[in-house]
N, C-alpha and C positions, 0 to 999 in steps of 0.2 A: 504494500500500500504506500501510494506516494503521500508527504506530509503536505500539509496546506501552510499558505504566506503567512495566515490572519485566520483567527478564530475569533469567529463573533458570539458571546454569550448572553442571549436576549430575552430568557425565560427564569422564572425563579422557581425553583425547585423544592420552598420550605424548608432547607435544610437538608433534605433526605437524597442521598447519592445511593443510585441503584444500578449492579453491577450488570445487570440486564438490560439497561435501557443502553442507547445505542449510542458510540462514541463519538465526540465530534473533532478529534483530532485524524491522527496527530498532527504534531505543527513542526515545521520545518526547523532545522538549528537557524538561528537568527529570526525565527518568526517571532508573530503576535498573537498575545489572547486577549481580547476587548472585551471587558465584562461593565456591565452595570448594574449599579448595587440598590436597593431599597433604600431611601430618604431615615438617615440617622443610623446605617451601618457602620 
């Protein structure tokens, strides 16, 4: 699997990381991962 430039992370998940749900990498060496956080994380 070839890695990606940018990973964008645009859903909130509760907290809860689940090893079944599907990955959204991986990210290149020198890549990015863009996340945004909930107001007052």
């Amino acid at each position: 699997m070839k890695g990606k430039e940018t990973i964008l992370v645009n859903e909130f998940i509760n907290g809860v990381l689940d090893p079944e749900d599907e990955m959204l990498g991986p990210v290149k060496d020198g890549g990015h991962i863009v996340a945004n956080t909930t107001p007052g994380c």
